[in-house]
Each structure stands twice: as structure tokens, then as C-alpha cells.
C-alpha positions as protocol buffer text, in pm:
chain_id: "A"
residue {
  index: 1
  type: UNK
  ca { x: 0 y: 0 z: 0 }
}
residue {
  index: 2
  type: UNK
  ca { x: 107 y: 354 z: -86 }
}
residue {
  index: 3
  type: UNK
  ca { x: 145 y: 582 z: 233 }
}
residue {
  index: 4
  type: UNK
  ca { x: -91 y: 891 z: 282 }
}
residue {
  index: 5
  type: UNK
  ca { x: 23 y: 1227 z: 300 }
}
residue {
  index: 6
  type: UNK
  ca { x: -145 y: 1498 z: 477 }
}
residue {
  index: 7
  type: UNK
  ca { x: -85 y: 1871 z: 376 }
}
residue {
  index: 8
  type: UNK
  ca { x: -166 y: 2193 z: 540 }
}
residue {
  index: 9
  type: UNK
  ca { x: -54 y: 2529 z: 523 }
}
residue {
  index: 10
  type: UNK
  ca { x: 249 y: 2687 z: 769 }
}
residue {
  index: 11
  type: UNK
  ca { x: 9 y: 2968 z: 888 }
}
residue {
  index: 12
  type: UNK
  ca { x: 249 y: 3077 z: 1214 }
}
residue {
  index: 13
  type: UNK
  ca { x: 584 y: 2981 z: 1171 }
}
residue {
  index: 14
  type: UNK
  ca { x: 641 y: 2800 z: 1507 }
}
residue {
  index: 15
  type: UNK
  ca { x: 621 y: 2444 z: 1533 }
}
residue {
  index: 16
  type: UNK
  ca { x: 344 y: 2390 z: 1834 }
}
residue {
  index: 17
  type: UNK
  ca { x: 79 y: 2561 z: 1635 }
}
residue {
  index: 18
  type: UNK
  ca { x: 97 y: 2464 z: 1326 }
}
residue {
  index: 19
  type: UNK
  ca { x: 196 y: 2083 z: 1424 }
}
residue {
  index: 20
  type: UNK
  ca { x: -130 y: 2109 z: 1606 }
}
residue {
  index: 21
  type: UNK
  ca { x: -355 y: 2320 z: 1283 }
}
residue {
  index: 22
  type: UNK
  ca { x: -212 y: 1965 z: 1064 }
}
residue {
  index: 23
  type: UNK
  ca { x: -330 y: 1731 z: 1328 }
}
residue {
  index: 24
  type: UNK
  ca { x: -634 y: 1872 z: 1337 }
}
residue {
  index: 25
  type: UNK
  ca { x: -672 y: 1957 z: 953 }
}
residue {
  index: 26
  type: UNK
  ca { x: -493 y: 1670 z: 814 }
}
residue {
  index: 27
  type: UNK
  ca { x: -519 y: 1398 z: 1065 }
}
residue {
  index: 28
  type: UNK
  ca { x: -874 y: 1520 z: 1218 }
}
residue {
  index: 29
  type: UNK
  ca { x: -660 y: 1448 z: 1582 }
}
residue {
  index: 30
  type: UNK
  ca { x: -765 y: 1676 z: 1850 }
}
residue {
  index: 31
  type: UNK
  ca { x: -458 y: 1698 z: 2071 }
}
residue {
  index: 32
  type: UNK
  ca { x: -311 y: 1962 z: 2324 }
}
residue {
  index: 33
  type: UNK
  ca { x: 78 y: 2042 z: 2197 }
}
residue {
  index: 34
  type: UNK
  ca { x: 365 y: 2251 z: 2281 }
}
residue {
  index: 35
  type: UNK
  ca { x: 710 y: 2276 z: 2177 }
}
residue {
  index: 36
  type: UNK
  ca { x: 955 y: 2533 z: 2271 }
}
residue {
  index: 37
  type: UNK
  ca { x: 1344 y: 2588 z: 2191 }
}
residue {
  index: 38
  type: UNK
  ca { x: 1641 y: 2768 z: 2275 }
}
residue {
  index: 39
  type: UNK
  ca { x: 1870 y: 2900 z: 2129 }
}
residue {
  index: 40
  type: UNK
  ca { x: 2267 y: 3081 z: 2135 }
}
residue {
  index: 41
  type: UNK
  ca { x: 2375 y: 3216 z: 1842 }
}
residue {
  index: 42
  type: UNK
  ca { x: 2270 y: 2899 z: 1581 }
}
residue {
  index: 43
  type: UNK
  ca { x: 2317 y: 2655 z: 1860 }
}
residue {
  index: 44
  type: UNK
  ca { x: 2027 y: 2488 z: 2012 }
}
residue {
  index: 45
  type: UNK
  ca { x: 2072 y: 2490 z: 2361 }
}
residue {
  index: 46
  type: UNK
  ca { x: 1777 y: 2306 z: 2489 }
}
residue {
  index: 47
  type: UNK
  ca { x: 1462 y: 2199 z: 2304 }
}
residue {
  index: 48
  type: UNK
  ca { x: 1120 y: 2023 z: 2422 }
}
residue {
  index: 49
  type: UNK
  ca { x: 766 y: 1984 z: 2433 }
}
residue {
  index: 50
  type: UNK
  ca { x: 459 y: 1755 z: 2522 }
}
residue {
  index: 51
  type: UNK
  ca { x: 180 y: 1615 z: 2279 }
}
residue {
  index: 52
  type: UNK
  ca { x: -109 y: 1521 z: 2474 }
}
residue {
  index: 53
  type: UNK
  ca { x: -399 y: 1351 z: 2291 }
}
residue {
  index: 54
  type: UNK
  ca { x: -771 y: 1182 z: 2438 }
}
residue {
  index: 55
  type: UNK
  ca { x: -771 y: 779 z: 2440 }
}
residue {
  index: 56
  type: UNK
  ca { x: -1053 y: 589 z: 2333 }
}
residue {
  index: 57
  type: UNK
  ca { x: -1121 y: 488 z: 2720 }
}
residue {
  index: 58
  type: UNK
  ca { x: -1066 y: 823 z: 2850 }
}
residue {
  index: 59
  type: UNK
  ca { x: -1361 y: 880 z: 3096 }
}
residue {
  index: 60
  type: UNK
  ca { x: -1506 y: 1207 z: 3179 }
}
residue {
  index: 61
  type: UNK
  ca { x: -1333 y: 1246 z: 3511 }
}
residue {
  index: 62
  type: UNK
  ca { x: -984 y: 1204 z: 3383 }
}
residue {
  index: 63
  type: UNK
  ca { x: -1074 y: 1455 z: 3027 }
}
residue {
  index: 64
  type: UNK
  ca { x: -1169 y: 1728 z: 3319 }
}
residue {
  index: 65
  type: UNK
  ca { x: -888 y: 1701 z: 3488 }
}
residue {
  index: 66
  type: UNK
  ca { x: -618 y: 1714 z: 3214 }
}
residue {
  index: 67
  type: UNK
  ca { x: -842 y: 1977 z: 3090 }
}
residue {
  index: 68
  type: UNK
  ca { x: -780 y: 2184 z: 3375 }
}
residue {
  index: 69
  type: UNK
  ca { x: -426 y: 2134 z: 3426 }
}
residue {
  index: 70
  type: UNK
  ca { x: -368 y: 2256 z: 3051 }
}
residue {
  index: 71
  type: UNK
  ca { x: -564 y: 2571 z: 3122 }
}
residue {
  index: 72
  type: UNK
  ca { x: -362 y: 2606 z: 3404 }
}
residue {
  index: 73
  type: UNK
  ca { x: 7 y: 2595 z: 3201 }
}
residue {
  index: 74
  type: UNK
  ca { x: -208 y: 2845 z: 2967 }
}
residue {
  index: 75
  type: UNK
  ca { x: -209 y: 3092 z: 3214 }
}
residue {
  index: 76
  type: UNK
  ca { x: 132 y: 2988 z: 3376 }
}
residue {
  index: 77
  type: UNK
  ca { x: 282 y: 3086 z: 3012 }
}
residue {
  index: 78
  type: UNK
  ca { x: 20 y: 3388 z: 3011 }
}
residue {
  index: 79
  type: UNK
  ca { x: -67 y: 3293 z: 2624 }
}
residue {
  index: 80
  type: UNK
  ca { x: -355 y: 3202 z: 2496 }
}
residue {
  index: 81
  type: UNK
  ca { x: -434 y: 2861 z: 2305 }
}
């Protein structure tokens, strides 16, 4: 079988949004991402990130609460989603 290929636009230019616009344009995922670098001079000095996506056994109690603990890095990092 031939792989598939998803496609969508770079509409930001930094890689936790627009990995998450193709997962959820592409790959219809709904996910919670972030990825951050840094950097000195052209040297990355430290790099990293966490993908967090809903299993099919999830139940409501455990959605809620990683819910709330990603609203709660939101306004740690005082950005919005």
C-alpha cells in the first residue's frame, strides 16, 4: 500500500501551532501540543515539548482534569491557546 500524505498550510511559523492546525486539519486528531526551543547564536541549547492527545477509554473524570491542568500551564505561560 502507498502511504498517505497529509498537507496543510504553515500559517504561524512555530512548530506547536501549526503541528497542532495539521493534526487537526490533516489527521482530524484533536490533541493539546507545545514545543519550545532555545537557542545561542545557531546553537540549540535546549529543546522540548509535550503532545497530549484523548484515548478511546478516557472517561469524563480524567478529560476534566487534564483539561484543567492545561488551562492552568495556559495561564502559567500567560498565552492564549
Amino acid at each position: 500500500p502507498r502511504p498517505y500524505n497529509g498537507i496543510t498550510g504553515i500559517k504561524f511559523g512555530d512548530i506547536d501551532r501549526d503541528v497542532g492546525i495539521y493534526l487537526a486539519e490533516s489527521e482530524q486528531r484533536s490533541c493539546a501540543l507545545a514545543a519550545a526551543t532555545s537557542f545561542n547564536g545557531i546553537l540549540c541549547t535546549s529543546a522540548g515539548g509535550y503532545l497530549v492527545e484523548r484515548l478511546p477509554d478516557c472517561t469524563p473524570e480524567t478529560m476534566s482534569h487534564m483539561e484543567k491542568n492545561l488551562g492552568n500551564l495556559v495561564r502559567m505561560n500567560g498565552e492564549d491557546l
